[in-house]
N, C-alpha and C positions, 0 to 999 in steps of 0.2 A: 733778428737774432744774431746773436758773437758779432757784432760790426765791429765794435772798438777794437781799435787794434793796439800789440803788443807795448807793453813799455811800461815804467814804472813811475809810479804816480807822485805829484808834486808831494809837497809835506811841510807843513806849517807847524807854530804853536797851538794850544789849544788857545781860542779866546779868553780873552779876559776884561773883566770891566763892562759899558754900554757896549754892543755892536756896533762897530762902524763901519763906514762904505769902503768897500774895499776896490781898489783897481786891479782888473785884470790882466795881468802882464804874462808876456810867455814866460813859459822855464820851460828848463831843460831835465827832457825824461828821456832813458835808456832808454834804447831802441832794443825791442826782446829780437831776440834771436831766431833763427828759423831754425827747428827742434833737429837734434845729434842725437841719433842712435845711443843711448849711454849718460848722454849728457846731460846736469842738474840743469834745467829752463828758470828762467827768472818765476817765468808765470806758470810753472807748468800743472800745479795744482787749478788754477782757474782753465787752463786748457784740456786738462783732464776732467774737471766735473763739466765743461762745456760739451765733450764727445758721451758724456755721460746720462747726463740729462738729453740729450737729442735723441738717444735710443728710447729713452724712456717715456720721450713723445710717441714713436714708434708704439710702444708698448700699451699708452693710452687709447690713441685713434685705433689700436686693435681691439681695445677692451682685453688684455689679455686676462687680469685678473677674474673676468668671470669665470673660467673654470676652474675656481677654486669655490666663490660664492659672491653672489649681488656684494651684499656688506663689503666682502673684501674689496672688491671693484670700485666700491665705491669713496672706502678709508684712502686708498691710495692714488685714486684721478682727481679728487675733491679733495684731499687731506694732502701729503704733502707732495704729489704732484701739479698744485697750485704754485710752487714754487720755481718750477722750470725756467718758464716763461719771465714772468719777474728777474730771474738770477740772470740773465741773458740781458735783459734790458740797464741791470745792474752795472753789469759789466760796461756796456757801453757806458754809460754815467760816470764810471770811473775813470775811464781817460776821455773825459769832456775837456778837461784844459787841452789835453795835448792836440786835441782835437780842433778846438778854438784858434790854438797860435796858428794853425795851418789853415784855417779858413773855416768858416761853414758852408761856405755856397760849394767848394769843393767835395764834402763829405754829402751834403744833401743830394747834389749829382750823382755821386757814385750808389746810394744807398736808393734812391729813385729809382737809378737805371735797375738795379736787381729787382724790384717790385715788378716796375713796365715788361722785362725780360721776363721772372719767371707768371706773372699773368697773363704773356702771349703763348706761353709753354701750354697753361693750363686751359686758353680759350678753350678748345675742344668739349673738356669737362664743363666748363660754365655753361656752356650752348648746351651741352647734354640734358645735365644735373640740375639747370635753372628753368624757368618760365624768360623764354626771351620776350623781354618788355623793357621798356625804358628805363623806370624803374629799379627794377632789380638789376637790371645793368649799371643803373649809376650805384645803386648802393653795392653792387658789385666792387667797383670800380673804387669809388670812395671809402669802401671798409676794406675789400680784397677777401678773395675765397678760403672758405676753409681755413688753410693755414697759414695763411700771406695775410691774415689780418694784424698779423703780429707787427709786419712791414709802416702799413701807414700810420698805425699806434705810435712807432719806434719813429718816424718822421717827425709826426705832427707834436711827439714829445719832445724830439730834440729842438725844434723851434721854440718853443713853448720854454724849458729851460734854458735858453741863449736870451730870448727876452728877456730873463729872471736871473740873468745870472752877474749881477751886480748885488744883487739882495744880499746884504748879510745873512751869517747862513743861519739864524736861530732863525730867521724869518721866511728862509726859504725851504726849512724843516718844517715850519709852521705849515705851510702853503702846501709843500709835498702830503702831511698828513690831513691836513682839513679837508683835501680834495679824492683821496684814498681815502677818506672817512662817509664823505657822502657820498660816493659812488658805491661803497659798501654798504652802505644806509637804503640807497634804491635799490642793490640788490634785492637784500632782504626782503625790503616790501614787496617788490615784484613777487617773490618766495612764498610772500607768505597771504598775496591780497586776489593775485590770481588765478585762474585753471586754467591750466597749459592745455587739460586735454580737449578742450572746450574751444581752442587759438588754431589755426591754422598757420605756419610758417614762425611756431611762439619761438625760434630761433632766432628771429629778424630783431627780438628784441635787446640783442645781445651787444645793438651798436650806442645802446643807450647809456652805458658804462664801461663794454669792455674797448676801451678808446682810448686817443692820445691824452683825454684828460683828466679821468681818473685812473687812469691803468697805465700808459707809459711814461709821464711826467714825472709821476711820483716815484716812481723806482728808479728812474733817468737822474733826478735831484738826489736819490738815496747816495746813487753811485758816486755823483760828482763830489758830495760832502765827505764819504768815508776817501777818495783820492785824495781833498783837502786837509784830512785829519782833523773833522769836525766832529768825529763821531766814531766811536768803537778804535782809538788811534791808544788808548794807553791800555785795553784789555790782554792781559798776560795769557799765554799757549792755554794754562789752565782754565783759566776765566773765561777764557772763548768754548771749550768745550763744556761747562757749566753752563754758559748760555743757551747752546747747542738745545741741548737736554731741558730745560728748561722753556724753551720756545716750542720745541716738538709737542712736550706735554698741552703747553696752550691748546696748538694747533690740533692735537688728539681730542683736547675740550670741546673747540669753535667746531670739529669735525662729526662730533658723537653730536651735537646739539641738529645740527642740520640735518642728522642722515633721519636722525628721531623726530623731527618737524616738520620736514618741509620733503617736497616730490624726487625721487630719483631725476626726474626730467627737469630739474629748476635749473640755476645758474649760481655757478659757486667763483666764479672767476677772482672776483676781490674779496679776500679775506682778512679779518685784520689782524690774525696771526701769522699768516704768510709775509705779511708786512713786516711783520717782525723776526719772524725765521729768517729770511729771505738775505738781509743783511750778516748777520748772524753766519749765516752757512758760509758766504763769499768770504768774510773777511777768516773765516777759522779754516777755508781751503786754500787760501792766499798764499798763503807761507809755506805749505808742505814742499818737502823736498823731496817734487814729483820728478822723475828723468823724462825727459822729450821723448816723442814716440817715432818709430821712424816716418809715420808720415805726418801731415799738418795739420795738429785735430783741431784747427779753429774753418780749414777748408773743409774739411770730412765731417764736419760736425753740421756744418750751412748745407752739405750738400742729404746729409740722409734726412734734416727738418724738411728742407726745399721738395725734395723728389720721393719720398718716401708714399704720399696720395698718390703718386702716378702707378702705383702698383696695386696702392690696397685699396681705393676705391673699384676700381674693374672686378677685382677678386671677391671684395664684399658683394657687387650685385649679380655676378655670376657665376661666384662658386658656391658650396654649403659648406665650405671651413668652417671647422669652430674656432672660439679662440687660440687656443694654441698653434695649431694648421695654420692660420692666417697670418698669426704672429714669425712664425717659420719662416713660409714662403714668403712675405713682405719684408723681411730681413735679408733673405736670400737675393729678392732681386734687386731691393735696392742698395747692399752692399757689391754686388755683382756689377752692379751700371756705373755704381758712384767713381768711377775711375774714368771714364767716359767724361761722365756729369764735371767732373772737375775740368778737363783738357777742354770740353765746349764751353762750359762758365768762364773759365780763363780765357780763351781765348774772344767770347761775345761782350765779357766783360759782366758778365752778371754775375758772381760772383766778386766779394768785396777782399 
């Protein structure tokens, strides 16, 4: 999650003509700024819905919307809380050039070490909360707990489009949706061929899609073509919040069709209007002229996604919060540490 870092993104023409191969050369991207109290941020719209959306993981892993009703709970963890995840990955994909001219073996080190780091953080809960076997240690390990699956997604995608990243980009649009199309396609069947209640651990089957290769490539590819200006590069302030609106309604659609079909227990991870909000929301947050906040919401943002289990899992199995309660206290402690969490990440180095 938020790995990319700050800077502003290369910018081409739009294509024209056959596709052709194109070499990739560095350029030269503004280095964002570290956020001034007051002061307009290049990126501070993308910094802002990054501390924004991380809470609102928070808000998911507590289920807070059940105490309002299931339905609600569900429009909003399945509907466009599908989006989170994706927008983050986004981001990274956005500054993949800038990324590139400095190395990948550099960026994969760094983004590594945060996984291996906060996975030794978490050992305790895995030994708890898992069957120690081989096994589920390696799929442990190879997928990552809970909410570190995001990490080797975000890895194994950014390889994945470094491969690919010669493709011209009608073809590597192509490749981003064809591969977001089938991994949405097994969703659904899974949805709709199985009983969950019938499975033991029907969670496990979550690595079958939500993965580096239908789930982080293709949002990884989205990012890198809208930094290229392959895509969404000529939509006016207006035309983006038409969009806006327009993508939501999809996603209100894809969302009513599932909640009426298919088990509260299923698997909504890829959706393929989130595919299409998802773009849609970043580039129409891009440009706000957000001010910097006084602290670093792409550090504050990594750390309340990272550490935010380390409070509400314990609470979940040994207190009786409801949702609200949990949502509270889980906010409370891990806004309370995340100051902490930042000075040890910095200094162990897991934080990016």
């Amino acid at each position: 999650m938020m790995i990319g870092n700050g800077g502003a993104s290369p910018s081409r023409g739009a294509p024209t003509g056959k596709p052709t191969r194109r070499k990739i050369r560095p350029v030269h991207i503004a280095q964002a700024s570290e956020p001034i109290p007051g002061a307009a941020s290049r990126h501070g719209g993308i910094d802002a819905a990054r501390l924004l959306f991380a809470c609102l993981v928070v808000l998911a892993h507590c289920a807070t919307f059940l105490a309002i009703s299931p339905a609600v709970h569900f429009y909003v963890n399945n509907g466009f809380g599908r989006v989170i995840v994706p927008f983050f990955l986004l981001t990274t994909g956005y500054f993949f050039d800038r990324q590139l001219a400095r190395g990948l073996d550099r960026w994969l080190w760094r983004v590594g070490r945060v996984y291996i780091g906060w996975t030794v953080v978490f050992l305790p809960f895995i030994l708890f909360y898992q069957e120690v076997t081989p096994f589920r240690l390696a799929l442990t390990l190879g997928f990552g707990f809970f909410h570190l699956w995001y990490l080797p997604a975000l890895i194994g995608g950014m390889v994945l489009l470094h491969a690919a990243r010669r493709l011209p980009d009608a073809e590597l649009l192509a490749l981003s949706v064809g591969l977001l199309v089938t991994g949405a396609a097994v969703q659904y069947a899974e949805n709709a061929l199985l009983d969950y209640a019938t499975m033991s651990n029907h969670y496990d089957l979550l690595v079958v899609t939500r993965n580096f290769l239908f789930y982080g490539f293709p949002f990884l590819a989205l990012g890198a073509l809208i930094g290229r200006g392959a895509i969404l590069s000529r939509t006016s302030p207006r035309g983006r919040a038409a969009l806006v609106i327009v993508a939501l309604c999809l996603m209100a659609a894809e969302t009513t069709l599932q909640y009426q079909s298919f088990s509260p227990e299923g698997f909504y991870d890829l959706t393929l209007s989130g595919f299409i909000l998802t773009p849609v929301v970043f580039v129409f947050v891009r440009d706000l002229p957000v001010s910097a906040l006084w602290v670093d919401p792409r550090k504050l943002s990594m750390v309340i996604y990272l550490s935010h289990p380390l409070y509400l899992l314990p609470l979940r199995l040994w207190t009786s919060l409801g949702p609200l309660g949990l949502t509270l206290v889980t906010f409370a402690l891990t806004l309370a540490f995340a100051p902490l969490w930042m000075r040890v990440g910095q200094r162990l180095r897991i934080l990016p």
